[in-house]
N, C-alpha and C positions, 0 to 999 in steps of 0.2 A: 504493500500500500504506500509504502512512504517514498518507494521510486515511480510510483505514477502521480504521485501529488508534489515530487521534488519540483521539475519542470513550472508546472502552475504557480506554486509560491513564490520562486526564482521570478517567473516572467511578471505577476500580478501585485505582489507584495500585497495580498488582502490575506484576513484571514482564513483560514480554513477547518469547517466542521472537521469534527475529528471521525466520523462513521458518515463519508456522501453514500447517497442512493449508486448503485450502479447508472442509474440513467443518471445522474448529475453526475456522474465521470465522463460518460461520455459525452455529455454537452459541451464539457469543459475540453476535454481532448481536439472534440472536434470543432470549437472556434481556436484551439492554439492553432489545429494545422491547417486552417484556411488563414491564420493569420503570419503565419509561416511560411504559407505558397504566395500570400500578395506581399508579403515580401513588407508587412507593414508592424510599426510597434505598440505597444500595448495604449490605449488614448487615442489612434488614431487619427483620427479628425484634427485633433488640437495638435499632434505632432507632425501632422501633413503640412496644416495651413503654415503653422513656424517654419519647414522644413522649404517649404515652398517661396515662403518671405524669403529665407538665408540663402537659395540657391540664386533665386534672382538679383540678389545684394552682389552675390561673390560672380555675376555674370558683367557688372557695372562696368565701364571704364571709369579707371578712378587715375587722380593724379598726386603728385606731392611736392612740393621743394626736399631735392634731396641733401641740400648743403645745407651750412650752418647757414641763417640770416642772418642780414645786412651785408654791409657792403664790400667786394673780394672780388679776384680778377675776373671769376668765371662760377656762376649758379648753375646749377642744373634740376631740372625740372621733367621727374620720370611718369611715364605716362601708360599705363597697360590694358588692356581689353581689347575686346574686335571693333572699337571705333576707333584705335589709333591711328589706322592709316589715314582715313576721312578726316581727321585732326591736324594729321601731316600735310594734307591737300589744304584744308580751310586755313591753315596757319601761314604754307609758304606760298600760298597761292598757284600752285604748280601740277600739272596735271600726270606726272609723270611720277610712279612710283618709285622713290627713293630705292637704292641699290643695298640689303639686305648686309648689315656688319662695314657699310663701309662711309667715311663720313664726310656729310655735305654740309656744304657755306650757304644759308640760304637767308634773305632777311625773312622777318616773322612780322605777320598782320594780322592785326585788328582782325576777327572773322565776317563783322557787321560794315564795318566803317572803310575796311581795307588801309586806316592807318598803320604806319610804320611801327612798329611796337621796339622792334632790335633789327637794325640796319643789317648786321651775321651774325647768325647763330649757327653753331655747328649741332645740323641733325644726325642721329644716328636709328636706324631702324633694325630690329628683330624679329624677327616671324615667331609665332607661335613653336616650331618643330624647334628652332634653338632661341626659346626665352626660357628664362629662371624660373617665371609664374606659369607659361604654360600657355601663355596668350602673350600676343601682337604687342610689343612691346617698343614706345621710342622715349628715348633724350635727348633733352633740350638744352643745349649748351651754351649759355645766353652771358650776355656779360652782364657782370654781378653788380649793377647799381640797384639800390633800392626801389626806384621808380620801376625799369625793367621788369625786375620781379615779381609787381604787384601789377602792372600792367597785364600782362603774362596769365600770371593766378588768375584774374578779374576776367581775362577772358574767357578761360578754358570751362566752366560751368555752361558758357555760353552754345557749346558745342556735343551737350549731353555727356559732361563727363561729371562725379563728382569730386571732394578730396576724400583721399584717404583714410580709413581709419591709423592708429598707433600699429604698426608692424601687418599692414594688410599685404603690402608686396610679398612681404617672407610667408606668410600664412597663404598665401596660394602657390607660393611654390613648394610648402609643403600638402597640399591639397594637389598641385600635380606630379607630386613622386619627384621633383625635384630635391629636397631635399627630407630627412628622417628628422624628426621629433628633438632626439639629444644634438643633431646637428643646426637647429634652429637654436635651440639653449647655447650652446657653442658659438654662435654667430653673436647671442645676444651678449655675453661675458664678453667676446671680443670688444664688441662695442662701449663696451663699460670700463676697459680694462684702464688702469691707472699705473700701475706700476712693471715693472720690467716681467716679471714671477708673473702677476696678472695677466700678461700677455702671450707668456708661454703657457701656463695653463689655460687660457682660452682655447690656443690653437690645439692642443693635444685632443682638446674632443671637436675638432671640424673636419675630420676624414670619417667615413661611414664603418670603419672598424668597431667603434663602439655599440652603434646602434644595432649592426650586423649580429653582433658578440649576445647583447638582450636577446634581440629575434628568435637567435637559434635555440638559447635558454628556452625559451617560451613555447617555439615548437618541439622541442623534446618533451618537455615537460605536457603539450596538449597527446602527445605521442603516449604517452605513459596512462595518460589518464584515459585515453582509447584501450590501453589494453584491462585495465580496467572495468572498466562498463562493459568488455567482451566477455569479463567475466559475470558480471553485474546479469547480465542480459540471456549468454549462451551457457554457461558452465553446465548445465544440465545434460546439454547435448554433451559434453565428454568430446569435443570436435578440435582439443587445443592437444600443439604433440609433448608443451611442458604442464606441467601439474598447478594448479591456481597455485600452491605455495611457492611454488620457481618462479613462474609470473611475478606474484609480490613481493619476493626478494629482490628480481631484478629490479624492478620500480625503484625499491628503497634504496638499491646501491647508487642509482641514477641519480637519487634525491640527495643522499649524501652525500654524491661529488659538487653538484652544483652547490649545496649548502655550504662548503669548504671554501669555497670559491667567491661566495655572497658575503662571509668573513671578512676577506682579504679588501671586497668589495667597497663594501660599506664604509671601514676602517677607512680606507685610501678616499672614501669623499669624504669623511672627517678633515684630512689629511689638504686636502683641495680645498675647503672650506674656510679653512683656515688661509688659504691664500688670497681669497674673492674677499671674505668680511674683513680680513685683517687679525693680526696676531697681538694679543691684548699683554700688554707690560705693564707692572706696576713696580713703581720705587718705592721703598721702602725703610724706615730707618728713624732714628732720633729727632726731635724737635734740631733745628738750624745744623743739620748732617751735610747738605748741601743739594737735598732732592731737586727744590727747586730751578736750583744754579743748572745741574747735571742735565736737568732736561730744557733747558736752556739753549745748552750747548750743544747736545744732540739738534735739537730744532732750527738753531742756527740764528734765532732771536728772542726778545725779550716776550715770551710767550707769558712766564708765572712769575709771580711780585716776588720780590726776591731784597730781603733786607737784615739784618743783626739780631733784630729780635726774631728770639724762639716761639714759633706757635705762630707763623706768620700765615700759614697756608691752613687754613681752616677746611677745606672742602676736597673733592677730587675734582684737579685741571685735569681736560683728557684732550689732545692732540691728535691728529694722526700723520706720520710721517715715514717716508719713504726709503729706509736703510738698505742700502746692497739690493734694491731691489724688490722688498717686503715692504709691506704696508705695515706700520705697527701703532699700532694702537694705545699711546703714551699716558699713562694717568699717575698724576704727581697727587700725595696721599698728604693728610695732616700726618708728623713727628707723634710718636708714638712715645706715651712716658707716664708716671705713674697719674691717675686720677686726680691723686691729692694733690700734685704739684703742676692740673691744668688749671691754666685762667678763667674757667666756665664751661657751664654749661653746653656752647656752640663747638670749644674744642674737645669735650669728651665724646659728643656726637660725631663730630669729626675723624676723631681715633675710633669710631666704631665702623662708620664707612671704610675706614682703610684696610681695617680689616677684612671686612664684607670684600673687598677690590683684589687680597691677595685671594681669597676661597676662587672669585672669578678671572683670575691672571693665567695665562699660561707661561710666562715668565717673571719671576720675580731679581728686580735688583736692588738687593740691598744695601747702602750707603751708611758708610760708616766716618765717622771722625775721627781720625787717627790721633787728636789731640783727648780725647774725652773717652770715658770710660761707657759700654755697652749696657744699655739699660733694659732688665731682666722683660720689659713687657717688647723689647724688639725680639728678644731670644724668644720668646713665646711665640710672637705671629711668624720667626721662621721657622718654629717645630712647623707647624698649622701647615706654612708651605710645601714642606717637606713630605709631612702625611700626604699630601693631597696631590703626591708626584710631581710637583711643577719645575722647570728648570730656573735653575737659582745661578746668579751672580755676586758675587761679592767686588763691592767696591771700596778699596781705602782711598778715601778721599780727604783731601788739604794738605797732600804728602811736601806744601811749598812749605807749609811751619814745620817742619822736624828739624832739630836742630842741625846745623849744617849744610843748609838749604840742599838735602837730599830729594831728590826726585821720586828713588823708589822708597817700598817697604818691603822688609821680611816679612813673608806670611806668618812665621811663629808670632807674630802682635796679636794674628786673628784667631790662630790656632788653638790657641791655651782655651781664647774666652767663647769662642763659637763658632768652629769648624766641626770640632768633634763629633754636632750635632748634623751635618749635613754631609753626604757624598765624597768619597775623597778626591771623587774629581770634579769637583766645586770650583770653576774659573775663580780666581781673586785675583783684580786689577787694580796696583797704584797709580792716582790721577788726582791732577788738581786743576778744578773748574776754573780756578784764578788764571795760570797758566795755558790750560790746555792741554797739559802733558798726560800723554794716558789715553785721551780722548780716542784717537785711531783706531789703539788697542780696542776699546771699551765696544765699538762700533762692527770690529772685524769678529768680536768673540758673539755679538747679536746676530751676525751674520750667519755666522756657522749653527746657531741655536737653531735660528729660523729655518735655516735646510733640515737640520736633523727631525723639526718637528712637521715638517711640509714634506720628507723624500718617503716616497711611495715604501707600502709593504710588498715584499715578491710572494710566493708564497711554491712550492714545488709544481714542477712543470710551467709556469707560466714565465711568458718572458717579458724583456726589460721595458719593451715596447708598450707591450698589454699594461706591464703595471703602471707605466704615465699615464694612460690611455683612461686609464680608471681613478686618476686624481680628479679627470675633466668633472667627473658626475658631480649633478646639481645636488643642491640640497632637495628638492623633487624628487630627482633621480634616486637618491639615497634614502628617501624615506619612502617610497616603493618597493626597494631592494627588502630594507626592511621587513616589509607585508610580505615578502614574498618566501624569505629566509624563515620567519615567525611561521608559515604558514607550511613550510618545510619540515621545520622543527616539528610543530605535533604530530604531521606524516610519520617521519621516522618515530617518533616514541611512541607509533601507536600502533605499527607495521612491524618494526625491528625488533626481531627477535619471537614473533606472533604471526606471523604468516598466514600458518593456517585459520588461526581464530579472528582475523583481524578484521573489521567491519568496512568491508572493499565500499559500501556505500557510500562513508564519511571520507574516507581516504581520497575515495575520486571528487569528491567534494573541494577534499584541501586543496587538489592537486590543481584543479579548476580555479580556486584564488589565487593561489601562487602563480598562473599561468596568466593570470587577469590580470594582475600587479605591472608583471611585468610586462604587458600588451598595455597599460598603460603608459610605461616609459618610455615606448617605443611608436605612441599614438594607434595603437590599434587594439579594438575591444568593442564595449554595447555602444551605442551611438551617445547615450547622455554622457555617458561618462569620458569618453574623447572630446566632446565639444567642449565640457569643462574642466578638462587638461587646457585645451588647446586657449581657453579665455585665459587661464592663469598666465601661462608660459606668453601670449602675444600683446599682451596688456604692459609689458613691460618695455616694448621696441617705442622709440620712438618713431612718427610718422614719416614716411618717405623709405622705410625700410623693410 
């Protein structure tokens, strides 16, 4: 009973008596499979007429400014649908179809007025069989005055075209198999990208390896879940040459390898993530240590007030700034120091944020005064750091007051009072904010942190390619992989090592989510559910792209 009313519930999400009539199964049977021959979804009517609106939308010639506004040598102004060409006629006034990839000087008119709008604009024409979107495709390469531009826009409505929505160009050329789901995300990081790291992890996921790599996940796994339902279905007939308990073994080893793999996965867009949001540092250290100097200096100017008195920084500065490459993410903390000896109540709130800032840091630097003794509530918040795995730095800093105007320090200053408590491969770097000396140092050992905690996991058999490949994943991406690994997970612990007892029902069930999961990362799956992928992910381009 529960596999002839699995389908129903899946397609209707209403509820269902628990004892139907034989004839109320088959009523129900028989509108799912006329609504399975017309090829229609559950609601109908309401999902035609939307379906209907959306087609006709995405059939529009739309257009956009593709460059930045204002004013530059050269705007360009992209234009796609089957009225491009007619567009290309009304604009250069010319009855002769532009030659297809190759580009023409042509002035641009008014379509009403036959005013001169741009004396040469270089056009360029696409045909549908080689456009991006999939349709008739031209640009307008106009010169980039203000007036121009607007002149231009102002007409082109006039000619049944409209603008653009935010990422409509790329949203139909992933509607024509142009391009895959993770490679539209990939497109869209490029375009965001800010830092050097930013723009090699864009580009790692704009080849179709990745999306390729889900795909195949997904038809294996719909593969598995076919054998499955064969048992579900036939096992009675005795018609298979392995034993339902071989069948489910092999399922489960399937499932295990991909689950191994979804690990490594996942992890590595952790990994990625941390390159797109930025990498979160927090300074850390005594009232007037010289936090605020230090991130100063990294920044390059007078970002945090920065003065004699202790207790100057009440609050977390947060920065973000561009080291080696890395975006990081800088938050200068209030000095840390006994209760009884803060100014108020604003600074005891203060040393409670900071703490709250190491829990959320993934590196912590600690700043020390190499004239002043270590006070037990710093030693505290870098246990805290320490639990909580974070990479730590030790900085002695003001190394210009030692007597002798020495420049370095021996680490046994920090060792005695509070190395003992961290790693013994704890960087400690002498530097003075006065000076500047150190600073290099201080920057190169950020550098190397930032790799160690951004370089991909490998994991066996996989190679070096695959595992950059796998930092591209979005946070989408990876929170799919998730559902999908999750959805893995009780497969095997409900399969493995149960074969023969195992409830092949639920099993094909999981195997169906996990296959869904990831037919969503990859844009393929029920139609609601793609449409609102695909609003998330195109919601974020901006128009012209």
């Amino acid at each position: 009973m529960n596999m002839l009313l699995r389908p129903f519930i899946r397609c209707y999400h209403r509820p269902v008596f628990t004892s139907p009539t034989p004839r109320r199964l088959f009523q129900w049977h028989r509108t799912l499979f006329f609504r399975s021959r017309l090829r229609l979804q559950p609601h109908s009517r309401c999902f035609s007429s939307l379906h209907d609106r959306q087609l006709n939308r995405d059939e529009d010639t739309i257009f956009a400014l593709s460059t930045p506004p204002g004013t530059s040598a050269i705007a360009i102004i992209r234009i796609t649908g089957s009225s491009s060409l007619d567009i290309y006629r009304s604009l250069t006034k010319s009855a002769t179809p532009p030659r297809p990839r190759y580009a023409h000087v042509r002035p641009i008119h008014h379509p009403d007025t036959s005013t001169i709008l741009d004396p040469g604009a270089l056009c360029l024409f696409f045909p549908a069989s080689s456009s991006l979107t999939g349709s008739d495709t031209l640009e307008l390469h106009l010169h980039g005055s203000r007036a121009i531009i607007s002149a231009v826009l102002t007409a082109l409505p006039l000619l049944s075209a409209r603008p653009a929505d935010p990422g409509e160009f790329t949203k139909r050329a992933f509607h024509a198999g142009k391009l895959s789901l993770p490679e539209v995300e990939a497109l869209g990081e490029t375009l965001a990208a800010v830092t050097e790291q930013q723009r090699i992890r864009a580009i790692r996921g704009t080849s179709s390896h990745l999306a390729d790599r889900y795909d195949g996940w997904r038809v294996e796994l719909i593969e598995a879940r076919g054998v499955l339902e064969a048992l579900i279905d036939f096992a009675d007939d005795q018609g298979f040459e392995e034993s339902p308990a071989e069948l489910v073994g092999r399922t489960v080893s399937l499932a295990k390898e991909l689950h191994t793999k979804l690990l490594i996965y996942t992890d590595n867009a952790v990994r990625g993530e941390l390159l797109r949001s930025g990498i979160s540092l927090c300074f850390l250290g005594a009232p007037n240590a010289g936090k605020s100097s230090l991130l100063n200096r990294i920044v390059g100017r007078e970002a945090a007030i920065v003065s004699p008195e202790a207790g100057t920084t009440r609050d977390v500065v947060d920065l973000a700034v561009d080291v080696g490459g890395y975006m990081l993410l800088l938050g200068d903390t209030a000095g840390l120091r006994s209760s009884t000896t803060a100014s108020g109540k604003i600074e005891i709130e203060g040393m409670r944020r900071a703490r709250e800032r190491v829990r959320a840091a993934d590196i912590v630097v600690a700043v020390f005064d190499v004239t002043e003794k270590i006070p037990e509530e710093v030693k505290d918040a870098l246990a805290l750091a320490h639990q909580g795995k974070k990479k730590i730095i030790a900085v002695a800093n003001k190394t210009d007051l030692l007597p002798g105007n020495s420049t370095t320090l021996d680490t046994s200053i920090l060792a005695d009072s509070i190395l003992p408590s961290l790693p013994s491969d704890t960087p400690v770097i002498s530097l003075s904010c006065t000076t500047g000396t150190g600073i290099k140092t201080l920057l190169d050992t950020l550098t190397s942190l930032c790799s160690d905690l951004t370089s991909p996991l490998v994991a066996s058999g996989m190679s070096p390619l695959e595992a950059e490949e796998s930092v591209a994943a979005t946070q989408r991406q990876r929170g799919l992989l998730l559902q999908c690994k999750n959805a893995l997970e009780e497969f095997v612990d409900m399969c493995d090592g149960n074969e023969e007892e195992a409830d092949v029902v639920l099993a094909a069930e999981l195997l169906r989510d996990a296959a869904a999961a990831l037919g969503k990362v990859v844009g393929r799956g029920e139609q609601g559910d793609v449409e609102d992928v695909l609003g998330v992910v195109f919601e974020k381009f901006c128009v012209g792209k």
